[in-house]
Structures are given as C-alpha cells and as structure tokens.
MIFI-308945 format. One record per atom (N, C-alpha, C): residue number from 0; x, y, z; chain; residue in three letters; atom name. Coordinates in pm, 1 decimal, m for minus. Example, Ala and Ser with C-alpha at 12.3 -4.5 7.8 and 13.67 -1.06 7.14 Angstrom:
- 0/1319.0/m569.0/780.0/A/ALA/N $
- 0/1230.0/m450.0/780.0/A/ALA/CA $
- 0/1320.0/m330.0/780.0/A/ALA/C $
- 1/1285.0/m225.0/708.0/A/SER/N $
- 1/1367.0/m106.0/714.0/A/SER/CA $
- 1/1290.0/3.0/787.0/A/SER/C $
END
This chain:
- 0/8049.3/8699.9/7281.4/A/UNK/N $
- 0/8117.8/8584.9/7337.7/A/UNK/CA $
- 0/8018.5/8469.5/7346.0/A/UNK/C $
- 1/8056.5/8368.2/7323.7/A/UNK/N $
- 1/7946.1/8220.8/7314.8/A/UNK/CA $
- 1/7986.6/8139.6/7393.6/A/UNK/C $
- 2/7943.3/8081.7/7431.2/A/UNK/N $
- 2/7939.3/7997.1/7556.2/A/UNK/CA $
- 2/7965.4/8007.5/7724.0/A/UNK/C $
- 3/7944.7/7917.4/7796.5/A/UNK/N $
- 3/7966.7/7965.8/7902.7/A/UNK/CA $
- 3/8094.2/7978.0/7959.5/A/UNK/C $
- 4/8136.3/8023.8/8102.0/A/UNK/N $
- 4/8285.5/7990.8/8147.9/A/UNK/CA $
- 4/8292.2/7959.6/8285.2/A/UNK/C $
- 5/8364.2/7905.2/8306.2/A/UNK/N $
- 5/8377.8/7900.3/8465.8/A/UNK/CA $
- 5/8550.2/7895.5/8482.1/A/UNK/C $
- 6/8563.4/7938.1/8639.0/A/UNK/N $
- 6/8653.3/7953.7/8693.9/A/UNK/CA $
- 6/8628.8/7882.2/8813.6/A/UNK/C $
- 7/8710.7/7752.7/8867.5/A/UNK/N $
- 7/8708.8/7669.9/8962.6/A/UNK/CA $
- 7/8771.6/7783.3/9066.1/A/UNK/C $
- 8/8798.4/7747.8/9186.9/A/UNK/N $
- 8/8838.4/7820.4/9294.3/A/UNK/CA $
- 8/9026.4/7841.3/9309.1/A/UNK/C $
- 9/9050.4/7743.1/9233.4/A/UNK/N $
- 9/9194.3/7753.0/9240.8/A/UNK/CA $
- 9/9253.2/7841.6/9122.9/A/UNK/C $
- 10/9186.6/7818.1/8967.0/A/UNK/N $
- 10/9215.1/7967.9/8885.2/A/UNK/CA $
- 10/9168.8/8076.0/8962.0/A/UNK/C $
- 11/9064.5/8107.8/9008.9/A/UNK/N $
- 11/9009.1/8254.6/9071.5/A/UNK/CA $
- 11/9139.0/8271.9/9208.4/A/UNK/C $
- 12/9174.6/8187.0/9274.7/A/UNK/N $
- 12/9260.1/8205.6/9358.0/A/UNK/CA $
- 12/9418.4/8292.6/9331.1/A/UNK/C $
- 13/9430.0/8198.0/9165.9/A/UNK/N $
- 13/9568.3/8217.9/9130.3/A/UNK/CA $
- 13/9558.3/8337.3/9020.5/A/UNK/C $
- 14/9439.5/8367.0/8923.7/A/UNK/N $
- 14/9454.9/8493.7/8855.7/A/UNK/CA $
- 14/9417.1/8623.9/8996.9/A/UNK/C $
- 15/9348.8/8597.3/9094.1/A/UNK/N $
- 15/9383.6/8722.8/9182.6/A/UNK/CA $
- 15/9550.6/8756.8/9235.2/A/UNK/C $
- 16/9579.9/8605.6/9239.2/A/UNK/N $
- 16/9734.0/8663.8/9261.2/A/UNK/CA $
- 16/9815.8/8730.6/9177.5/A/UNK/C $
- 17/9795.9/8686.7/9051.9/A/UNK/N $
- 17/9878.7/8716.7/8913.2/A/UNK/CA $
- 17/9801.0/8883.1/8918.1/A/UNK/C $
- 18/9690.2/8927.9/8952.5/A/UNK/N $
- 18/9660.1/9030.3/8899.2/A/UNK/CA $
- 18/9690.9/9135.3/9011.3/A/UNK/C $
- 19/9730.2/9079.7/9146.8/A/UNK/N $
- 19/9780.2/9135.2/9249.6/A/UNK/CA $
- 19/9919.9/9184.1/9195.4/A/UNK/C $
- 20/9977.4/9104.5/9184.5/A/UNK/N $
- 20/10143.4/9111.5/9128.0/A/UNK/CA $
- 20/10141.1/9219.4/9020.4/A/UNK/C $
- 21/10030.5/9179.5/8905.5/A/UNK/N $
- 21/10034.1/9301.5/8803.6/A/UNK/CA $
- 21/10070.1/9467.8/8842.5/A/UNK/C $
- 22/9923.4/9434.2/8939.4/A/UNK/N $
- 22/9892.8/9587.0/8947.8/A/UNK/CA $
- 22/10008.7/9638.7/9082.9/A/UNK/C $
- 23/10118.2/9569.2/9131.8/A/UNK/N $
- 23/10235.6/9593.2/9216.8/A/UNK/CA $
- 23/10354.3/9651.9/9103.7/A/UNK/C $
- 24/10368.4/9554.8/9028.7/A/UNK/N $
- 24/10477.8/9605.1/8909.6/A/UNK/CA $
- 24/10424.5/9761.8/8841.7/A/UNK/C $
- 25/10295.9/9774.1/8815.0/A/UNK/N $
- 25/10235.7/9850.3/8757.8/A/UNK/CA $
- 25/10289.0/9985.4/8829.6/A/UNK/C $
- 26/10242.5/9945.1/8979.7/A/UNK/N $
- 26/10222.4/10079.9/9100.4/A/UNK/CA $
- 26/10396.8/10159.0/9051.4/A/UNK/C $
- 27/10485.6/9990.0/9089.1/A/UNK/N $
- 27/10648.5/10059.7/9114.7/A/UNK/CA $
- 27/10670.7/10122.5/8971.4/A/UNK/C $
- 28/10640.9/10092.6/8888.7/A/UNK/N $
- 28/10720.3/10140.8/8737.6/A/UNK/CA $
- 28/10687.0/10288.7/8671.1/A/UNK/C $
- 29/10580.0/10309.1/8776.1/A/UNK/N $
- 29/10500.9/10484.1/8745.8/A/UNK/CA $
- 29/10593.1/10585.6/8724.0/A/UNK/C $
- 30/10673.0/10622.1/8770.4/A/UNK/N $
- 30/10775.9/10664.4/8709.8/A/UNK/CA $
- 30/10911.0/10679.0/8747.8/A/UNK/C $
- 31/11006.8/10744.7/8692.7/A/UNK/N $
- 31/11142.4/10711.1/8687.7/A/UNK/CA $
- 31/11246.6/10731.2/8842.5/A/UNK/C $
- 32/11300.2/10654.0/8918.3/A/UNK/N $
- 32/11376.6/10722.8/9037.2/A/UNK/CA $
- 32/11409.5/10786.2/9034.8/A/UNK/C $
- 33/11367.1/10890.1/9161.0/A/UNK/N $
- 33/11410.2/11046.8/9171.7/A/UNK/CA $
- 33/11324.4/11130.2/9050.7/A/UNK/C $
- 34/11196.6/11096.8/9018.9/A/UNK/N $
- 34/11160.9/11149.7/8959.6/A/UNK/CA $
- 34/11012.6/11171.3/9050.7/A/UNK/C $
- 35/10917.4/11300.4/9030.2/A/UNK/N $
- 35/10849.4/11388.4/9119.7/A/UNK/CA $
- 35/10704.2/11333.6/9052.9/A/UNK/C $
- 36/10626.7/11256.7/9100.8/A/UNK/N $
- 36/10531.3/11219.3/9055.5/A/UNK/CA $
- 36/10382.2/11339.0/8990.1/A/UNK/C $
- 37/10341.5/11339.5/8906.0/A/UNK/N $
- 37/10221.0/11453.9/8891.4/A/UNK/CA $
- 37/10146.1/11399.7/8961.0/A/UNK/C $
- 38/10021.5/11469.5/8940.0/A/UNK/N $
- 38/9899.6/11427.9/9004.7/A/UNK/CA $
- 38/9827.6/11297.5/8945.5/A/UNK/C $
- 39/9820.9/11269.6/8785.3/A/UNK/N $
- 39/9779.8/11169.8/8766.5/A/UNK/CA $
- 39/9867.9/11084.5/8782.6/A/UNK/C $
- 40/10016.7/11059.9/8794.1/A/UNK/N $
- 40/10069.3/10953.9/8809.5/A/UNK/CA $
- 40/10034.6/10949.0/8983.7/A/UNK/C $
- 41/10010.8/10991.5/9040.1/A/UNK/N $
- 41/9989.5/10972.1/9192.2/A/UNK/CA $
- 41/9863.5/10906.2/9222.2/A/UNK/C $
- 42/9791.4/10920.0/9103.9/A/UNK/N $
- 42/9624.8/10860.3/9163.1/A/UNK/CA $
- 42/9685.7/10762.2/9051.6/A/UNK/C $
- 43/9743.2/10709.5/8967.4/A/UNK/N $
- 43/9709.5/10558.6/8876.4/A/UNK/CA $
- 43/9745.5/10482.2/9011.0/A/UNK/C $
- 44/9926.2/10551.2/9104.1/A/UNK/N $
- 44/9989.0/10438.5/9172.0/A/UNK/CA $
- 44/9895.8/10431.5/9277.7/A/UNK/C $
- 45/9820.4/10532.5/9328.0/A/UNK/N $
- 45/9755.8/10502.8/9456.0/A/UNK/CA $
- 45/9648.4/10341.0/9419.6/A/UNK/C $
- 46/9585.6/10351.3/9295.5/A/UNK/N $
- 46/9498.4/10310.3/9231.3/A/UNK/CA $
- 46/9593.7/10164.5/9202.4/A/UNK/C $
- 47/9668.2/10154.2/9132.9/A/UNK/N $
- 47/9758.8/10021.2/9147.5/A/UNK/CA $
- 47/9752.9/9941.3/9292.8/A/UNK/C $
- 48/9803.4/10051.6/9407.0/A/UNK/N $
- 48/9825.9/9959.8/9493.4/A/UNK/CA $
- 48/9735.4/9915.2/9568.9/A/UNK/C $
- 49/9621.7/9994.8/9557.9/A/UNK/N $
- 49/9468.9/9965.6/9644.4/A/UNK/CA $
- 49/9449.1/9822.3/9542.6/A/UNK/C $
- 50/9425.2/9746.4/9414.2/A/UNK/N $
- 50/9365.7/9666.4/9359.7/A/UNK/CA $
- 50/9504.6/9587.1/9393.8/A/UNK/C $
- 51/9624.7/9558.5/9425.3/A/UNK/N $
- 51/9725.7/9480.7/9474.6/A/UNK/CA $
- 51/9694.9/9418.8/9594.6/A/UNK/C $
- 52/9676.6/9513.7/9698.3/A/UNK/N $
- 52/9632.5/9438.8/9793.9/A/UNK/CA $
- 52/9481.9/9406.9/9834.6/A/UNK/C $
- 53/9362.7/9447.5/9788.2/A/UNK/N $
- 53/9279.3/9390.3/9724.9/A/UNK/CA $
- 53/9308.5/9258.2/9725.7/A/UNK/C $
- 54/9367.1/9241.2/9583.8/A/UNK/N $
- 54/9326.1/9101.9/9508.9/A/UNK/CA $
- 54/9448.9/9008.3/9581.5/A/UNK/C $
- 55/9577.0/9016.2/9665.0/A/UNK/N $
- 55/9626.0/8976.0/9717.4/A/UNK/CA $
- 55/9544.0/8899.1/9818.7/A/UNK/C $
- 56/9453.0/8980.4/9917.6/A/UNK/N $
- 56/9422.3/8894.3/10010.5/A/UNK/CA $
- 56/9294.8/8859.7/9961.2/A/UNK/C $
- 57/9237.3/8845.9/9840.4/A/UNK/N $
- 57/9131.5/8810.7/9790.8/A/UNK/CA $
- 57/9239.7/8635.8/9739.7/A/UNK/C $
- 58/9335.0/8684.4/9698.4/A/UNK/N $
- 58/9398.8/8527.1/9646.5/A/UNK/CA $
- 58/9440.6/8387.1/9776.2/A/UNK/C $
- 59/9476.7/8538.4/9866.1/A/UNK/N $
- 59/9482.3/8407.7/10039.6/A/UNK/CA $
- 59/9386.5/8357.9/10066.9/A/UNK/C $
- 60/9299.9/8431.6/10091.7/A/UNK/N $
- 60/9187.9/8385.0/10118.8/A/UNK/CA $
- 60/9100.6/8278.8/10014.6/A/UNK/C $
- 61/9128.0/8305.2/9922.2/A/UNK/N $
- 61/9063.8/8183.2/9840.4/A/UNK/CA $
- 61/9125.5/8063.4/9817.4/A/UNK/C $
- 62/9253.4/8051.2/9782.9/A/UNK/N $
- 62/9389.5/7973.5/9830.4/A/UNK/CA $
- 62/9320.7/7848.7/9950.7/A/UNK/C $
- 63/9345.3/7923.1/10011.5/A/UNK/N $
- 63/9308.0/7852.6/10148.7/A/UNK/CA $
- 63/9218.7/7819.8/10191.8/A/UNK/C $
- 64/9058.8/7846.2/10132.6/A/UNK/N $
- 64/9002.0/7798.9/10139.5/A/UNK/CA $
- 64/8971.0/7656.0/10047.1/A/UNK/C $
- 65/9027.8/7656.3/9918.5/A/UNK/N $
- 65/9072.7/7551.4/9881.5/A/UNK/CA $
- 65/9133.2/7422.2/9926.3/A/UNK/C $
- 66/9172.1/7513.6/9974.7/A/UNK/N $
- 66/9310.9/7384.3/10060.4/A/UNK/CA $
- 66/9205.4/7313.5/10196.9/A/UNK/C $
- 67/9115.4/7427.0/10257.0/A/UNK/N $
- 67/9033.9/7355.0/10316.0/A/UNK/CA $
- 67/8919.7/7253.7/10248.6/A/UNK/C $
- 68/8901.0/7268.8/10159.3/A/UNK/N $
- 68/8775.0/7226.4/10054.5/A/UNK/CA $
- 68/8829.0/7043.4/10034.5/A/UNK/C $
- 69/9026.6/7088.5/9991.6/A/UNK/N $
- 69/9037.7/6949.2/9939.6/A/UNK/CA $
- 69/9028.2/6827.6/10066.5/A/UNK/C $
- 70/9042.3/6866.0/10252.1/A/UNK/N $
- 70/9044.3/6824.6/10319.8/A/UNK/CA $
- 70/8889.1/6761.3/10348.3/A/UNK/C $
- 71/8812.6/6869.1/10328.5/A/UNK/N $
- 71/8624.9/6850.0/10334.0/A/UNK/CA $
- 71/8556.5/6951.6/10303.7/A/UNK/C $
- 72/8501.1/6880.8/10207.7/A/UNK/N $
- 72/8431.9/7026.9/10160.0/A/UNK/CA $
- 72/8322.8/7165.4/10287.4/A/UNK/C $
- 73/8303.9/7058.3/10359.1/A/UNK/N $
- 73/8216.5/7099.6/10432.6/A/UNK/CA $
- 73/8293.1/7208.0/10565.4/A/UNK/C $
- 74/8379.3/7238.4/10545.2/A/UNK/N $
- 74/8517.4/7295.2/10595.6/A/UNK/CA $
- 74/8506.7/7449.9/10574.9/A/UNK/C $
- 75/8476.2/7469.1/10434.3/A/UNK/N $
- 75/8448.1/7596.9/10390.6/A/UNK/CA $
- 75/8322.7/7661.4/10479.5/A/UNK/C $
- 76/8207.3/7608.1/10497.7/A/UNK/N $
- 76/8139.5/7648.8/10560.0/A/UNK/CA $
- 76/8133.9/7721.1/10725.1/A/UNK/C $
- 77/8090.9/7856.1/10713.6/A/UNK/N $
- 77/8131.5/7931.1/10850.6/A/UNK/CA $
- 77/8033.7/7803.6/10950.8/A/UNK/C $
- 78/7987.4/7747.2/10960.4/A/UNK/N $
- 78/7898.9/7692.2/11054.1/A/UNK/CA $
- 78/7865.3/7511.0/10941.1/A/UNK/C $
- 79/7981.3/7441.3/11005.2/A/UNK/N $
- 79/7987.8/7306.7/10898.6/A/UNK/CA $
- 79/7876.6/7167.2/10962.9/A/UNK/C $
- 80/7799.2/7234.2/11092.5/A/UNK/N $
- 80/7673.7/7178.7/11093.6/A/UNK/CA $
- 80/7562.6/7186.0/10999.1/A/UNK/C $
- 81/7570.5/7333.4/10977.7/A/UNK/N $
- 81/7465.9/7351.3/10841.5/A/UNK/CA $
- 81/7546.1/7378.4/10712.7/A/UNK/C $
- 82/7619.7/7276.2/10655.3/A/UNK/N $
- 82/7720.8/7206.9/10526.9/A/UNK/CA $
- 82/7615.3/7157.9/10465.1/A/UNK/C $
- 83/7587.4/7223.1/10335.8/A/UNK/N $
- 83/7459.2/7132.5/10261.9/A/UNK/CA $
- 83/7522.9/7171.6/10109.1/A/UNK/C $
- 84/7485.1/7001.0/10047.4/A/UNK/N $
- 84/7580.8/7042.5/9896.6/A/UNK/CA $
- 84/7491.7/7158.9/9848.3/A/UNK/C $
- 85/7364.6/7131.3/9837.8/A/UNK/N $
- 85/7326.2/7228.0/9753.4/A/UNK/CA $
- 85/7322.9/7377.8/9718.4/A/UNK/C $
- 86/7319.1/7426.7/9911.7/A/UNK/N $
- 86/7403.5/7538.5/9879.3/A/UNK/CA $
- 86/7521.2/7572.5/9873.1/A/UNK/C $
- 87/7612.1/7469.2/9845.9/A/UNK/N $
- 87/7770.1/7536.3/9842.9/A/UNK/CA $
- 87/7761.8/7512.2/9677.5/A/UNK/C $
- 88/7689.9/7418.0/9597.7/A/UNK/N $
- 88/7685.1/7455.9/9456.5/A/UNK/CA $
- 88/7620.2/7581.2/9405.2/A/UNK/C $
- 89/7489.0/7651.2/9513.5/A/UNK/N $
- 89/7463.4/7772.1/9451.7/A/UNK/CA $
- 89/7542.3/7875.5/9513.0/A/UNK/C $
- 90/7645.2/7878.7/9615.4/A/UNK/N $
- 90/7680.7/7917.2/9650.0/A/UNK/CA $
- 90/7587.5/8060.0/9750.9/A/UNK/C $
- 91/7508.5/8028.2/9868.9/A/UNK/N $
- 91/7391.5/8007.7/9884.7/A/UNK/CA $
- 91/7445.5/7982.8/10014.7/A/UNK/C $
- 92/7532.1/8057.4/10095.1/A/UNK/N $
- 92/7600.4/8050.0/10296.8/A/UNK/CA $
- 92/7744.3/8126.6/10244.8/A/UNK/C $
- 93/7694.1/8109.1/10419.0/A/UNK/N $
- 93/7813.3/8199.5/10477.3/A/UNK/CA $
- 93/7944.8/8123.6/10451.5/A/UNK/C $
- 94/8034.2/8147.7/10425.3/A/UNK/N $
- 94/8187.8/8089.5/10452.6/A/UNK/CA $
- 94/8248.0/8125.2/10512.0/A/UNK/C $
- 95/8347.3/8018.5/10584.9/A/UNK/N $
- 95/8419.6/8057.3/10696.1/A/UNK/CA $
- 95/8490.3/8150.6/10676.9/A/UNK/C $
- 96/8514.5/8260.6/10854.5/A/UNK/N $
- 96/8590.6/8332.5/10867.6/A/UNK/CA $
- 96/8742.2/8301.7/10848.1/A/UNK/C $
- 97/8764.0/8429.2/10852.7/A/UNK/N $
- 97/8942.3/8432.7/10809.6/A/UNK/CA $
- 97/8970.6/8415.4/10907.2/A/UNK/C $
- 98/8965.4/8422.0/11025.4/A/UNK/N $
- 98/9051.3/8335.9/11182.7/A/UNK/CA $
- 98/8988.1/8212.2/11209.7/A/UNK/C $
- 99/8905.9/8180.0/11120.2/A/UNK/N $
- 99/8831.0/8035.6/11165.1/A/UNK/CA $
- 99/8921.5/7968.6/11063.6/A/UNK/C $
- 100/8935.7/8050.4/10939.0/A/UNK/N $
- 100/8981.4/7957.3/10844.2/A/UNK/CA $
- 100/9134.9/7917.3/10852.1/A/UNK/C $
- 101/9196.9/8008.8/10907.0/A/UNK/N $
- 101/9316.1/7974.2/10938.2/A/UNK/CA $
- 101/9318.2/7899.0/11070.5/A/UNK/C $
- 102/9266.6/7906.4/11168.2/A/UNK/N $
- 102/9283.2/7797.0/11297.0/A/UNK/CA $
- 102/9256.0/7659.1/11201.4/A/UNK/C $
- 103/9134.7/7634.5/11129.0/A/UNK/N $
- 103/9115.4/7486.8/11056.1/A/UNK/CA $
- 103/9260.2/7453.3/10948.4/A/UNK/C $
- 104/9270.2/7573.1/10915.5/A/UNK/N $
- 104/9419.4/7533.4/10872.7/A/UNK/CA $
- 104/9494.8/7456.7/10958.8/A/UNK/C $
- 105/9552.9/7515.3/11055.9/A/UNK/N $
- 105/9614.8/7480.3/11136.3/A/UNK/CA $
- 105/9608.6/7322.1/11259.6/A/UNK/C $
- 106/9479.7/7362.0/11292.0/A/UNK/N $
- 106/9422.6/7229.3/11367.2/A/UNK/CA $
- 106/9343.5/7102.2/11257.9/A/UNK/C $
- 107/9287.4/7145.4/11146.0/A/UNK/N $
- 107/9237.9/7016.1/11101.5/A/UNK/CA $
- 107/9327.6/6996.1/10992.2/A/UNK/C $
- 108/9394.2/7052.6/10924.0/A/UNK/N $
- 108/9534.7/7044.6/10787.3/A/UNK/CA $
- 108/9661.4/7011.4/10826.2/A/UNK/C $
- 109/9671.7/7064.8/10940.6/A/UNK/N $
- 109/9774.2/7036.0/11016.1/A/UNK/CA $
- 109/9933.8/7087.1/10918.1/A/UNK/C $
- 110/9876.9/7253.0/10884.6/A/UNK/N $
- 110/9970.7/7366.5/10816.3/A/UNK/CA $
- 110/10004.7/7451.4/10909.4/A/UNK/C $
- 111/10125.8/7429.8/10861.7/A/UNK/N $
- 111/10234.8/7534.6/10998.8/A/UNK/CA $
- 111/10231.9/7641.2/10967.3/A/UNK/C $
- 112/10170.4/7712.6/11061.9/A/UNK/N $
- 112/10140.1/7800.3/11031.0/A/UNK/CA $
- 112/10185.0/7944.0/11168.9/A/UNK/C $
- 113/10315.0/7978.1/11176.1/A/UNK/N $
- 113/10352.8/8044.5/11340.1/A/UNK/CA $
- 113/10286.7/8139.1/11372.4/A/UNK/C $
- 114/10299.4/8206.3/11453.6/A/UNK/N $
- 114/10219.9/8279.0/11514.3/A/UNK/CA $
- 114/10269.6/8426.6/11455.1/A/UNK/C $
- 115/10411.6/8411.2/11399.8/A/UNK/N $
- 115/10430.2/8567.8/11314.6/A/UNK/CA $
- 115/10372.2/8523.8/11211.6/A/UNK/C $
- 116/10369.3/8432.1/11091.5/A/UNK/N $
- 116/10258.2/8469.7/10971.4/A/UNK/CA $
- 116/10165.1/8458.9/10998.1/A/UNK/C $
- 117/10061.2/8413.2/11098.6/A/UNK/N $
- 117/9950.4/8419.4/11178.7/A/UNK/CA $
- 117/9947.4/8584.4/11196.4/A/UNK/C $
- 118/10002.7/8603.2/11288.9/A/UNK/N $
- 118/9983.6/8788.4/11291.0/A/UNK/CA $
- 118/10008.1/8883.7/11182.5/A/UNK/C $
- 119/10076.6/8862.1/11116.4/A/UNK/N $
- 119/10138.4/8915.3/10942.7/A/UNK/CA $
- 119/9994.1/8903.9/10870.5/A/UNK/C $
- 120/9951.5/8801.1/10873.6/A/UNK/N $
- 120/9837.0/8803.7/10739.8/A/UNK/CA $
- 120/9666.1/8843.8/10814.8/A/UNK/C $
- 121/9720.5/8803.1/10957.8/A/UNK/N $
- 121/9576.7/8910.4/11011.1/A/UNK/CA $
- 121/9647.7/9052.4/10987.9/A/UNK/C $
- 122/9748.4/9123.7/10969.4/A/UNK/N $
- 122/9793.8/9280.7/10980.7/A/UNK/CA $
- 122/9729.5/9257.0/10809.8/A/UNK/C $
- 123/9779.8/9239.8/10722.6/A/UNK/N $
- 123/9724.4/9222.4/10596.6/A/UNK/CA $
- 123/9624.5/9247.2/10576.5/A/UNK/C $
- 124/9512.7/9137.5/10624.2/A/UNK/N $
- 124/9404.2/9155.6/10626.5/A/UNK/CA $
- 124/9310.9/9283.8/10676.0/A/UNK/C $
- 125/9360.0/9304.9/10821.2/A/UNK/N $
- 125/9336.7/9438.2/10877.6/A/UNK/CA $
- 125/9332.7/9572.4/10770.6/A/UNK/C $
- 126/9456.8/9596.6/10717.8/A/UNK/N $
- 126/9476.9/9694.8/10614.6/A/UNK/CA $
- 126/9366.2/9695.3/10487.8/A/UNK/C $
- 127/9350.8/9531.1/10458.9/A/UNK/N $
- 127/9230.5/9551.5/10322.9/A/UNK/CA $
- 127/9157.2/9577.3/10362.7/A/UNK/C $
- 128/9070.6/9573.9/10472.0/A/UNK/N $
- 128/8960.7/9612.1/10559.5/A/UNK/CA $
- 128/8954.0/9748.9/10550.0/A/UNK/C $
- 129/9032.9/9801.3/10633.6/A/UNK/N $
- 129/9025.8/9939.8/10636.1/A/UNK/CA $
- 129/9052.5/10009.7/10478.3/A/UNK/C $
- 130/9117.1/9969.5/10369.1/A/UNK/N $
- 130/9088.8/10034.7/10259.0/A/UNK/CA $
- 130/8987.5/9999.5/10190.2/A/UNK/C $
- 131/8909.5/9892.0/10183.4/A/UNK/N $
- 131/8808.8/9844.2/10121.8/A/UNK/CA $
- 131/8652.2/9894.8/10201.3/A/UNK/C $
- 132/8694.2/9924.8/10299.0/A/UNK/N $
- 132/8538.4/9986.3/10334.6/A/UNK/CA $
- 132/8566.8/10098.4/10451.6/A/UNK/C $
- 133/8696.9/10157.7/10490.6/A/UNK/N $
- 133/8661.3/10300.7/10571.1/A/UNK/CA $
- 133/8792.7/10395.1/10514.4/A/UNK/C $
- 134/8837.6/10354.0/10378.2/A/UNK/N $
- 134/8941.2/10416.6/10292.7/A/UNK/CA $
- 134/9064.0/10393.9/10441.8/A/UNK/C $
- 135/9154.0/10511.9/10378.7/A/UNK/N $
- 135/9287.1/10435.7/10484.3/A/UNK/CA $
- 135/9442.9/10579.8/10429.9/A/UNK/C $
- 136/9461.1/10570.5/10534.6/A/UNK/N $
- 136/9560.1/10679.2/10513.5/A/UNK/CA $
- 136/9724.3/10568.2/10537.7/A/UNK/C $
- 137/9802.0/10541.8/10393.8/A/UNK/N $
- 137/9909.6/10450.9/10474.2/A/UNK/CA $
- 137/10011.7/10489.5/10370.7/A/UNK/C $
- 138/10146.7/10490.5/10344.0/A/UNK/N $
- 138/10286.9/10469.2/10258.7/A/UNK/CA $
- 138/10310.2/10416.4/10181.8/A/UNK/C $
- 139/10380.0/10470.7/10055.7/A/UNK/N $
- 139/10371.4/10385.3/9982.8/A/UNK/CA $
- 139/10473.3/10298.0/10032.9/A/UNK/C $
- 140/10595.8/10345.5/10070.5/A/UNK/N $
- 140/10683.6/10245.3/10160.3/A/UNK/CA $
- 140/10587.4/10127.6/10245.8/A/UNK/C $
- 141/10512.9/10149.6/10325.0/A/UNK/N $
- 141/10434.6/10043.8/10367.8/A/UNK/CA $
- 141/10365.7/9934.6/10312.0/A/UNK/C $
- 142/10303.7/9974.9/10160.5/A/UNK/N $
- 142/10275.8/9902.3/10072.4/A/UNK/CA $
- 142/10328.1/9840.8/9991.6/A/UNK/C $
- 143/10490.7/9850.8/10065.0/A/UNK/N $
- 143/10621.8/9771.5/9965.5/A/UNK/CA $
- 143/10651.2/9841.3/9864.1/A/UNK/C $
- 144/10617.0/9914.4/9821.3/A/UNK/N $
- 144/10665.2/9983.4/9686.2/A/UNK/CA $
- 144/10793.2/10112.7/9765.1/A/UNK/C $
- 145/10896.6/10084.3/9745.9/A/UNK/N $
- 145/11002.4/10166.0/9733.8/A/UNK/CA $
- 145/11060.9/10204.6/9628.7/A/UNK/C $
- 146/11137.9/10311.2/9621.7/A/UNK/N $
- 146/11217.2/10374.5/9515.6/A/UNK/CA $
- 146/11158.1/10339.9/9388.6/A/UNK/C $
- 147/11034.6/10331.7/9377.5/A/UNK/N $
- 147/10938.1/10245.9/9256.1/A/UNK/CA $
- 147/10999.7/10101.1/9186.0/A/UNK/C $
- 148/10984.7/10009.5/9323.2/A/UNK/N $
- 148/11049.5/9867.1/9297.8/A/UNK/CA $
- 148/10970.6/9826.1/9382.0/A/UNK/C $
- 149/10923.3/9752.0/9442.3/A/UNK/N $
- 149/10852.6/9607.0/9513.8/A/UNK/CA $
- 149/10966.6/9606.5/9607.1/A/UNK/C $
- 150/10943.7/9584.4/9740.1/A/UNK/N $
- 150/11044.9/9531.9/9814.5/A/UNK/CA $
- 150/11059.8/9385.3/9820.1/A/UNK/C $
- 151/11215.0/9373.6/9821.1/A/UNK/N $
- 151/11281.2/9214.9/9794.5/A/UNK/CA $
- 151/11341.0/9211.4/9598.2/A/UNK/C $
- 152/11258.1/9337.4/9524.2/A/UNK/N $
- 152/11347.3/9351.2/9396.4/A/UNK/CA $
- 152/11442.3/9404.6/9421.3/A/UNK/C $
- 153/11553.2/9377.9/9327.0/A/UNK/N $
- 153/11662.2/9519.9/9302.7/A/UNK/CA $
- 153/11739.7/9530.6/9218.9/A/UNK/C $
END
C-alpha cells in the first residue's frame, strides 16, 4: 500500500458505527429461526455481538466528542486548563470523560439530552466496560438480537 491515510474523527466515528451495525446483522443472521445453534455458530454470534457493542459505544463516544471539538477544541480535553494544540495534534492527553463529556454536551452545546438517554447510554456504557475488561455474563435478548433479528426489525 503507498501512501499515507488518515481518518478525521468523524469517519472513525461513523465507520465504528457502520461496523457496529455490521457485526449486529452478522450476530442475527447466524442461523435460521427455530433453528439450534452449534458450537461454532455460538462463538461467531457471541463474537459478533461483543465487536457490536464495542464499536457502538466506541462510535458515541467519538461522535460526541466531535460535536464537542466543533464547539472548542479545547473541550475534548479531560482537564481544558491544560488544552495545548500540540498535544491534541500528537494526540499526547487525557480526553474527557464520558460523564464529563456528556454534562459539556449538555451545559456548554446546549443538547437535549434527558435524563433516560442520559441513564440508557451510561447502562451502555457500563455493559462495554464490563465486557471489554472483566468479560460479562448477559442475553442475547439483552443484546437486542432476538429470534436472530435486531430488535425494532421485522
């Protein structure tokens, strides 16, 4: 491959979503309704839906930090006293938390944001947590995948 590439924050935002969505269609289509999953179709879907929600709240979270970026850049930063271009071009600090980043949503964007999708996307978040670093015992019903469809298809 020749040359270089980059991905601004809003493609990386939006192919995590697209690849969230993938690997959701992927999880439900494993196999046929009313049909008894084997063992490898049980670890691809487990494996689908762990990189779904993954890259789901990998896409909120970047999303939105965008959205803070276009307000000030210096926004992104967990601590926007020490906002310095040079390290947000090497990318080189901390970035704000996910309850910091959503209160600045809210108080400096002035995005409505209620207190049920406020609690919804901290439960979200909660869940990637616990599968991304202490594994996680949960449904596939919980993970939206029913009757091998996405809930809200039909």
């Amino acid at each position: 491959m020749q040359g270089d590439f980059r991905f601004s924050p809003l493609e990386n935002g939006l192919d995590f979503l697209l690849s969230s969505l993938e690997h959701l269609t992927a999880a439900s289509s494993i196999a046929k309704p009313g049909e008894e999953l084997t063992p490898e179709q049980t670890w691809h879907q487990k494996r689908h839906l762990k990189y779904a929600l993954l890259h789901l709240c990998s896409s909120i979270e970047v999303l939105f930090k965008v959205r803070l970026k276009q307000e000030h850049w210096s926004l992104v930063f967990a601590n926007v006293n020490k906002a310095d271009n040079e390290a947000q071009d090497d990318g080189e600090f901390e970035s704000v938390a996910f309850h910091d980043l959503m209160d600045r949503l809210v108080r400096i964007c002035k995005i409505d944001l209620s207190e049920e999708q406020r609690r919804q996307l901290t439960n979200l978040r909660k869940r990637r947590n616990r599968m991304e670093h202490f594994g996680t015992v949960d449904s596939v019903l919980a993970s939206g995948v029913t009757q091998n469809r996405p809930v809200g298809v039909t």
